[in-house]
C-alpha positions, 0 to 999 in steps of 0.5 A: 872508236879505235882509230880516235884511241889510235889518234890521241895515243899518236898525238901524246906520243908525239907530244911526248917526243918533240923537242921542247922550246922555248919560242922567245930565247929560240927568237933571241938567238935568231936575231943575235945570229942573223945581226952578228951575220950582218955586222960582219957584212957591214965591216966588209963592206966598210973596210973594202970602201974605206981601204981600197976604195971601192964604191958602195955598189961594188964593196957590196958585191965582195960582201956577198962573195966573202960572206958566200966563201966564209960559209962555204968554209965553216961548213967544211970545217962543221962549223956552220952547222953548229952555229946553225943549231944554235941560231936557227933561222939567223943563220938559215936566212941569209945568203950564209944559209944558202950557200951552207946548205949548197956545200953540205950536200955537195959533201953528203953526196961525195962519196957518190963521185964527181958527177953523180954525187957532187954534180947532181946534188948540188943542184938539188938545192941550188936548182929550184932556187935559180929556176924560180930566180930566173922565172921571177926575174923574166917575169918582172922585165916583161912587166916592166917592159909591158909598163913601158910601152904603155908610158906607165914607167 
């Protein structure tokens, strides 16, 4: 009997103190976020092809490597932070989100000096990420390679 009081007292508690949102308007900005992240990519692949000539393939590349450098600087400067609040997963998603998320604990953790801090936490992030990259990309080749052995690819 106490511990369902105890319950339903945490429960309003907690309703009482979780931020209210509102799931549309918070959609919304997720999709003005994440569209405006791709519409910049867009442009940088357009001015790579059409300006310097560079084929389709590679002008993604520097997309990647520019959106990658952009957020890593506006991470810095505690701008993505505040664009991130604002867009939630709009901006968490994309290859934008991971590398702020990279950055920001490689500045939380400075103080702790070069390698104990900067080294080791920016892999607390980034480490299960290329871990479960390289498993998933192992794993395909090998069923790719099994595939065609048996004439099936």
């Amino acid at each position: 009997m106490v511990s369902e009081q105890k319950k339903e007292e945490y429960q309003e508690y907690v309703k009482q103190n979780s931020p209210k949102t509102n799931l549309p308007i918070q959609m919304g900005k997720a999709f003005v976020m994440g569209g405006i992240i791709c519409c910049i990519g867009q442009f940088i692949v357009n001015i790579a092809m059409k300006n310097f000539g560079i084929d389709k393939e590679t002008a993604a590349s520097w997309c990647s490597v520019c959106l990658i450098l952009l957020s890593a600087i506006f991470t810095g400067f505690n701008i993505y932070g505040k664009l991130v609040k604002w867009g939630g997963a709009g901006a968490l998603v994309p290859i934008t989100g991971f590398a702020n998320s990279v950055v920001a604990s490689a500045i939380e953790y400075k103080t702790e000096g070069q390698v104990f801090g900067i080294g080791a936490k920016i892999f607390t992030i980034a480490g299960p990420v290329i871990l479960y990259g390289i498993v998933t990309s192992w794993v395909l080749g090998l069923i790719y390679w099994i595939g065609t052995l048996m004439g099936m690819v």
